[in-house]
Every structure is written in structure tokens, then in C-alpha cells.
C-alpha positions in Angstrom: 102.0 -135.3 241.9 102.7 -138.1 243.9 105.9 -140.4 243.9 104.6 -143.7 245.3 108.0 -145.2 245.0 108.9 -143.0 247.7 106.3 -142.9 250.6 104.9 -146.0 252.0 101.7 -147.3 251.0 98.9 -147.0 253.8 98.8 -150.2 254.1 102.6 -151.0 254.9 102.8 -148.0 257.8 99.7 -149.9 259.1 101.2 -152.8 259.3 104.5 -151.2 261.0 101.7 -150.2 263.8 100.9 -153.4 264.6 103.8 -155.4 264.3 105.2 -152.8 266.6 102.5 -153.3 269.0 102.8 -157.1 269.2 106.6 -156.7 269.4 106.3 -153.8 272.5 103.9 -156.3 274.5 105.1 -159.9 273.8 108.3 -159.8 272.5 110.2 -157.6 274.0 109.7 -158.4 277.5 111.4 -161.7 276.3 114.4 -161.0 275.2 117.1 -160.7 277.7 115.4 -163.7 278.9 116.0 -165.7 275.3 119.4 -164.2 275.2 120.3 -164.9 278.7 118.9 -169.1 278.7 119.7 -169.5 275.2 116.3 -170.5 274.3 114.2 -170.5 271.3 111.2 -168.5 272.7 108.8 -170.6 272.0 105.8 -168.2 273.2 107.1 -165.3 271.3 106.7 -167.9 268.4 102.8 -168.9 269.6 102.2 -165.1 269.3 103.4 -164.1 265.9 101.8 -167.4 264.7 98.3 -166.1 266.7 99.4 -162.5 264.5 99.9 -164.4 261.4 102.9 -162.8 261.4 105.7 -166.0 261.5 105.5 -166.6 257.5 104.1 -163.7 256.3 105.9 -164.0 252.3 103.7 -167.3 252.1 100.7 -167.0 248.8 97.4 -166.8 249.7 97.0 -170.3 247.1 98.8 -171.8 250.4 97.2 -170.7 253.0 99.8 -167.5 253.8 98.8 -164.2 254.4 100.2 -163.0 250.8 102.5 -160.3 251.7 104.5 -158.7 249.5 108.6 -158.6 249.9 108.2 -155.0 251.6 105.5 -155.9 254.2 108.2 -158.8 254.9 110.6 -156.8 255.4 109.2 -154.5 257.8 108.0 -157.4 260.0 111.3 -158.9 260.4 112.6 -155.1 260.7 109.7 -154.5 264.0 110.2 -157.9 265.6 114.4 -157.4 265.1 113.9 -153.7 266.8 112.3 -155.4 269.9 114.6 -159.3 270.0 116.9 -160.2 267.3 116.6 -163.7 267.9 112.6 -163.5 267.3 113.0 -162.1 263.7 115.1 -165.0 262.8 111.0 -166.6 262.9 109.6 -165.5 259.8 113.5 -164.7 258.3 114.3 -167.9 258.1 110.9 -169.2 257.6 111.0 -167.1 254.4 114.8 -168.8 253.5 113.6 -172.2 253.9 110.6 -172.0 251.7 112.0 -169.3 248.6 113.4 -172.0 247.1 109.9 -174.0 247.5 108.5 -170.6 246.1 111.4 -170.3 243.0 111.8 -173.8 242.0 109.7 -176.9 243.4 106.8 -178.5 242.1 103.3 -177.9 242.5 102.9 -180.9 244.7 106.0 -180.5 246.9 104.7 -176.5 247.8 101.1 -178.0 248.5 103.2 -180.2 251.0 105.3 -178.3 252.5 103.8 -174.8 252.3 100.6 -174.7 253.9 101.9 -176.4 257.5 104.2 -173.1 257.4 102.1 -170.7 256.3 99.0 -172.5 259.7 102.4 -172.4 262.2 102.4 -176.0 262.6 105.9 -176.2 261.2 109.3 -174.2 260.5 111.2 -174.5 257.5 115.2 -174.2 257.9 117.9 -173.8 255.1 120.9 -176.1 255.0 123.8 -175.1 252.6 127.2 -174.4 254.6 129.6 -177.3 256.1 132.1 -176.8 258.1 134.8 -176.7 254.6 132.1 -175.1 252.7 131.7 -171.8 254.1 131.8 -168.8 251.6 133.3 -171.4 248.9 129.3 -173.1 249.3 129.8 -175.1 246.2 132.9 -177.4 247.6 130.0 -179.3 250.0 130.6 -182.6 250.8 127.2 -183.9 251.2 125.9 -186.5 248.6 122.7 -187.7 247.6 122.6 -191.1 246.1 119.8 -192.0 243.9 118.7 -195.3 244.2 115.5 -196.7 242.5 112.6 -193.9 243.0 114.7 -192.4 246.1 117.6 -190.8 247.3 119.6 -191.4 250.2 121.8 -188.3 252.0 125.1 -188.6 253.6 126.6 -185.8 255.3 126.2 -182.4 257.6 125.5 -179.1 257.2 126.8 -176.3 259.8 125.5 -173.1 260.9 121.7 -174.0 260.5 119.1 -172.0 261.9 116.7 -173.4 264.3 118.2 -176.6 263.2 115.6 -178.9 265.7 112.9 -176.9 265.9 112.6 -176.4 262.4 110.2 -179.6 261.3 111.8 -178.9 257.2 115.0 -178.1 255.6 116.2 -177.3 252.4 119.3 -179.1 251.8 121.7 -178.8 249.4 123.6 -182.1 248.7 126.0 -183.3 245.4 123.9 -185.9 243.4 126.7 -185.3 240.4 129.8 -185.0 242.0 133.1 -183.7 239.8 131.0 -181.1 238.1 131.3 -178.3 240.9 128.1 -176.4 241.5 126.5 -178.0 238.5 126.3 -180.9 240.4 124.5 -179.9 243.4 120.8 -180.3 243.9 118.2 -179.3 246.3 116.0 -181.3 248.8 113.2 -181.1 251.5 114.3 -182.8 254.3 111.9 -183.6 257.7 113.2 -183.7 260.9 111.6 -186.9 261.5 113.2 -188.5 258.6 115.1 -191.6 259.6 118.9 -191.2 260.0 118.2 -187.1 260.9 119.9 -185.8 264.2 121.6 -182.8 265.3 124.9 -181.7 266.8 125.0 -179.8 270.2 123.6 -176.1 270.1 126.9 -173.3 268.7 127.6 -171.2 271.8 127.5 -167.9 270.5 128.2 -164.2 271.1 124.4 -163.4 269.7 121.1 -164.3 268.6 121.2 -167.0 271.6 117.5 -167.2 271.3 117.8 -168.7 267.9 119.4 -172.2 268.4 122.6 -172.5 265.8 122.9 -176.6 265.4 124.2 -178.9 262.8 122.2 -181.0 260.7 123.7 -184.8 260.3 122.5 -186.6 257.6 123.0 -190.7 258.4 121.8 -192.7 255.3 118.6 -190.3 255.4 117.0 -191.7 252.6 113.8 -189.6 250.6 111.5 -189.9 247.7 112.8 -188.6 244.6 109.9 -186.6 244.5 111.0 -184.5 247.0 113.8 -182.8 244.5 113.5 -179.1 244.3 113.6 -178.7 240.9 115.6 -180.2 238.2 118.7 -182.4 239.5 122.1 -180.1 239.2 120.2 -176.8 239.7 120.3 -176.2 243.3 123.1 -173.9 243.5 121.6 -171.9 241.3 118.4 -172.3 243.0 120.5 -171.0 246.5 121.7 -168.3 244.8 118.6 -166.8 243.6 117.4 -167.4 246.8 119.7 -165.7 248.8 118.7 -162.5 245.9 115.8 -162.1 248.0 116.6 -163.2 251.6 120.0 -161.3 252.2 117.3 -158.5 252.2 115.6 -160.1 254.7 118.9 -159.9 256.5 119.4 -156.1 255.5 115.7 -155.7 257.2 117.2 -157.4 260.9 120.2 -155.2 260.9 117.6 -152.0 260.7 115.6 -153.3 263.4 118.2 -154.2 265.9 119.8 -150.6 264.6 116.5 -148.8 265.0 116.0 -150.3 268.4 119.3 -149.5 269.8 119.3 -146.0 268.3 115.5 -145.5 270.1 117.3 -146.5 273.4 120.0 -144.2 273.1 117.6 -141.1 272.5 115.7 -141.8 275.1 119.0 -141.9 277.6 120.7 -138.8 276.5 117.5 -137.0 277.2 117.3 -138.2 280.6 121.3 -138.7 282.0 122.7 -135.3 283.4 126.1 -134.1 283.7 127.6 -131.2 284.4 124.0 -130.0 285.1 122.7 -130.2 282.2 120.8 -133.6 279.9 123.8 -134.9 277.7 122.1 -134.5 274.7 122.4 -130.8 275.0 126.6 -131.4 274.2 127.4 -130.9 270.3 129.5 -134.1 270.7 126.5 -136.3 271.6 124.0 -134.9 268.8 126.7 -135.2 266.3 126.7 -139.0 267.3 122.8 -139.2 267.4 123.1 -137.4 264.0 125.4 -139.6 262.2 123.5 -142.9 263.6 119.9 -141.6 262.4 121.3 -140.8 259.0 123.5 -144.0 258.3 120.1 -146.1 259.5 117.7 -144.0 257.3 120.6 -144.7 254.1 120.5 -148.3 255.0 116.6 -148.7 255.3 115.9 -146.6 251.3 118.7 -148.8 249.9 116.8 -152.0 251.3 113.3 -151.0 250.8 114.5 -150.5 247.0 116.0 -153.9 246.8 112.8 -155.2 248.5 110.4 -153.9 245.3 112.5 -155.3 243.3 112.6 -158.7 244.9 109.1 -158.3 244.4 109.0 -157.7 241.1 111.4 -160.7 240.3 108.8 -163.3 242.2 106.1 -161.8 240.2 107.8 -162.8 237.1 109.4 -159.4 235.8 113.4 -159.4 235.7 115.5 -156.9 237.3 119.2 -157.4 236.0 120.4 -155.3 239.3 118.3 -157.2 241.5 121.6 -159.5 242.7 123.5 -155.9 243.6 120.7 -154.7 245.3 120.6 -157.2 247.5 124.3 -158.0 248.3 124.3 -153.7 248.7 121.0 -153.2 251.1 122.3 -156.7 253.2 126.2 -154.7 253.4 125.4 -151.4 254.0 122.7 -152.2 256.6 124.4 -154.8 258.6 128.0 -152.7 258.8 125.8 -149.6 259.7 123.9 -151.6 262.5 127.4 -152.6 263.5 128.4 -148.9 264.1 125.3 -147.8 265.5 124.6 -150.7 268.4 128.3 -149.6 269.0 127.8 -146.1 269.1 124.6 -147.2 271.2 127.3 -148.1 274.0 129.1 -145.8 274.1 126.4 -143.3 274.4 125.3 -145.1 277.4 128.7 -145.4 279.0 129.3 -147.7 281.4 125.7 -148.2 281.7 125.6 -149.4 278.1 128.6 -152.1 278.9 126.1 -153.9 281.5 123.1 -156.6 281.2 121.1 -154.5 282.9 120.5 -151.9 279.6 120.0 -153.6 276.1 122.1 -152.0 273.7 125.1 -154.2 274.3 122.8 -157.4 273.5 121.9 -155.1 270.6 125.9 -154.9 269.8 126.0 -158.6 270.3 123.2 -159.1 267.8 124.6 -157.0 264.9 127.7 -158.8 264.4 126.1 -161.8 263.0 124.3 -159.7 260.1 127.2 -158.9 259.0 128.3 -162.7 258.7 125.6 -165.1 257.7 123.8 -165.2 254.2 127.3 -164.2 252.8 130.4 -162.4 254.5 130.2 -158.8 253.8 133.6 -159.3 252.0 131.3 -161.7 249.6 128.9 -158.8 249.2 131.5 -156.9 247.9 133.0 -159.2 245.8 129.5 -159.9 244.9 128.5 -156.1 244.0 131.8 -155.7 241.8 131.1 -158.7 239.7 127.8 -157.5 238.6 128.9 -154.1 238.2 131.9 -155.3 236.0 130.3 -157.9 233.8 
């Protein structure tokens, strides 16, 4: 009897191969470079697009390879294990286009899609502002319609591979005084007249992945270029972030599984007291206790991955929403605790540049901030279990 649910299909562990491969030859040689310049690697980029692994989520009606929410997240999972930064490629390629994928016309995802799905062009997601962090729906930024087009005054903060990105989805108030039922959803080009960005966030992670705002100066579009009706994009970033926070979950397993790799490879090698440190009770207990909190997180987000799936395939899942918010929680606070642990294993080796696991650190506090707060998950998971 076999419980398919369970065990990867042949395909997916394939898969896992090869990403792997790709990520152990061209992308991990990289990293403490991105992390240490601060820039977007844009060969690491050249490579997953030669892999046709930088959009992977994209349909086969749009040129993409097709892949299914599971094969998704085990890309982002292998490129995360070798450079954090990198898996923010086809992660946020995958935010910027769900709500393409969930909500825009036929014409707008023959535009947009197929660029993304050849490499020619990213696709970024613009929802925060500097007031509108958790609380998304007090944004600021307006869209004005005038005649057949709309023109977009504001910024959005915290974006993404804001300026390498070539699209955006933005969010902006087209009914304002309504709250979220106001808010609709845009594609926005980089090259679109009145677009800049501000200076690049210094940050304590992911430096490879340039965090910029996105200023909107009288940017003014065709009407056509509406995701959706006009008032549903908040609901529209909400369902979206139903399937991308487990994109998110899927980063915090890689950068976990890659820092837990490391620190089973040193303990089997460092001596003391004349013997390999992994042979003290103290250390395996550690090693124990990461392996098992990973392997927890990784069910739990594999899980919310079918059922993703299942949603963009046109079948409901009521829990789908605590799935997500639970796989994206769990896996980014146990990522938190095993980079650390990663550290300490190493000792003061681990503190230095010199080994990764403290870039690893570095990394993992972000998944435990963007696509919601992990206090948001929570409040999140609560709602839907008490409605």
C-alpha cells in the first residue's frame, strides 16, 4: 500500500538533484561574495535562467516550465541552502506574478507572463509603505482614474529587487474612505514615466537581494493594466500571500538545511579533549534537536504546498490560509534557532566571515519578518481556527 501523500514523487527528488547540483557549482561559490558587495548576483541569475529554474510556478500556456507548488518549493528550498539572497529569484518572481496567475486578464498574463517565464524580466511585489506595515490596508498610494488611464502617486517600501525587477504589482487606493475595499492592483514597468527608486536598505541579510523603495511620480498607466476588478486588490494580496508565505516557509528550510549540513560536517572533524566533538552527548543532543525541528518545519510546509496546489487548480481548501501562515511561522522561527545553534556549534569559528553559518544567522532573521510578522501568523492562525 502505498501513501503518496507521504513520499515524494520521483520526479520531485529528481528535481532536488539538480537544483542541488546547479546550486553546489554556481551558486554557492557566490555567496559571501553577494553578501559581502551587496550585489544582486546577476550571474547566479544567468544560470538559474540557463536551468529554467528563476520562474519555475509559470504555466506551460506562458511559456514557464509548469511546475507544481511543491517542485517550487524545493527549488527556492536548494538555491536558499546554498545563498539566501539567490532564492529571493524565483520567490519573488513567483509573488509578483500569483496575482497575474489569481486575478488578471487573459491579455495582461499574455503580457507580462511570458518575458518572466524566457528570463528577460523580473516581476516584484509592492504592497508596504513606510505607515503601512502589518496594517497593509492604511496605504497611502492613490490611483487616479482619468479618461482610459490611471495615474499613481505614492511609494512603496521594502520592495524586493526593486530596480532590477522590470514589473511590479502595486497596490494603490483608487476608492479612498472605504479601507481595503478600496484598494486595487496594478502592473507597473520600471520604465514607466515618473518611476524611480530610493537608495538600496542597508541590511543585516539577504544583501544580495537589493531592498529599495518604489516612488511613484504621476506614473500614469492604461486602465487595462488593472489586475482584476477595481476594489479587489487586497483581497487579491491576500490570497496571494496564501500561496507565497510558503514560498517563504521553503527559504527558511534551505538556509536551515544548509547551516545544519555545515555544522555536521564540523563536529565530525573539530577535536577536543582528544576526541571529534560530536562524540559529547551535549553536541548530538543539539544536532538532534535541529534535524528534528527542520524535518517538522519541512512536512508542515510541503502539506501547505499541495494544498496551494490544489487551490490554483481550482479545488478549495478552507485551511489553506492556516497552512500557510503555520508552515511560513514554524519554519522561519525554527531556521532562526537552528542558524543560531549552527554558531554556536562552531564557536568562535562560527562568529567569523570566514565560515558561513553566521551569514546563515543573518539570513534567517528576515523570514521571520517579511510576507507578514510571525506575530501576524499567529494572529492569523487564531482567526481561522476561531471563526
Amino acid at each position: 500500500m502505498s501513501f503518496p501523500l507521504y513520499a515524494l514523487p520521483e520526479e520531485h527528488q529528481m528535481l532536488r538533484e539538480t537544483v542541488r547540483a546547479l546550486a553546489d557549482e554556481k551558486i554557492a561559490p557566490r555567496a559571501a561574495e553577494a553578501d559581502e558587495t551587496g550585489e544582486f548576483p546577476a550571474d547566479v541569475y544567468k544560470a538559474l535562467v540557463a536551468a529554467d529554474l528563476h520562474a519555475v510556478h509559470i504555466p506551460e500556456e506562458y511559456g514557464g516550465a509548469g511546475a507544481d507548488a511543491l517542485a517550487t518549493v524545493i527549488v527556492i528550498e536548494e538555491v536558499a541552502r546554498a545563498c539566501a539572497s539567490s532564492s529571493l529569484i524565483p520567490a519573488v518572481n513567483k509573488l509578483g506574478t500569483v496575482p497575474l496567475l489569481l486575478a488578471a486578464s487573459e491579455e495582461l498574463k499574455q503580457r507580462y507572463l511570458p518575458p518572466v517565464a524566457r528570463g528577460d524580466a523580473m516581476f516584484s511585489y509592492a504592497l508596504s509603505e513606510a505607515e503601512a506595515g502589518s496594517d497593509a490596508a492604511a496605504m497611502k498610494t492613490r490611483a487616479v482614474a482619468d479618461g482610459d488611464h490611471y495615474v499613481l502617486n505614492g511609494a512603496k517600501m521594502w520592495i524586493t529587487n526593486a530596480g532590477v525587477s522590470e514589473y511590479y504589482t502595486v497596490m494603490a487606493v483608487t476608492e479612498p474612505g472605504v479601507g481595503a475595499r478600496g484598494i486595487s492592483a496594478f502592473v507597473v514597468e520600471k520604465g514607466d514615466e515618473g518611476v524611480s527608486f530610493g537608495p538600496k536598505e542597508r541590511k543585516l541579510g539577504i544583501k544580495g537581494s537589493p531592498t529599495r523603495q518604489v516612488i511613484l511620480d504621476d506614473v500614469r498607466i492604461p486602465a487595462s493594466r488593472m489586475i482584476g476588478e477595481p476594489g479587489t486588490g487586497f483581497k487579491t494580496a491576500l490570497a496571494t500571500l496564501d500561496h507565497t508565505r510558503i514560498t517563504i516557509a521553503a527559504q527558511a528550510l534551505g538556509i536551515a538545511q544548509g547551516a545544519l549540513d555545515y555544522a555536521v560536517g564540523y563536529v565530525k572533524e573539530r577535536k577536543q579533549f582528544g576526541k571529534a566533538i560530536a562524540d559529547f552527548q551535549g553536541v548530538q543532543f543539539m544536532i538532534a534537536d535541529m534535524a528534528m525541528k527542520l524535518e517538522a518545519a519541512r512536512q508542515l510546509t510541503y502539506a501547505a504546498a499541495a494544498k496551494s496546489e490544489q487551490v490554483m487548480h481550482g479545488e478549495p481548501q478552507a485551511d489553506l490560509t492556516f497552512f500557510s501562515s503555520a508552515a511560513k511561522c514554524a519554519a522561519s522561527d525554527a531556521a532562526m534557532e537552528i542558524t543560531t545553534d549552527a554558531v554556536q556549534l562552531l564557536g568562535g569559528y562560527g562568529y567569523t566571515q570566514d565560515f558561513p553559518v553566521e551569514r546563515m544567522m543573518r539570513d534567517a532573521k528576515i523570514t521571520q519578518i517579511y510576507e507578514g510578522t510571525n506575530q501576524i501568523q499567529r494572529l492569523v492562525m487564531a482567526r481561522q481556527l476561531l471563526k
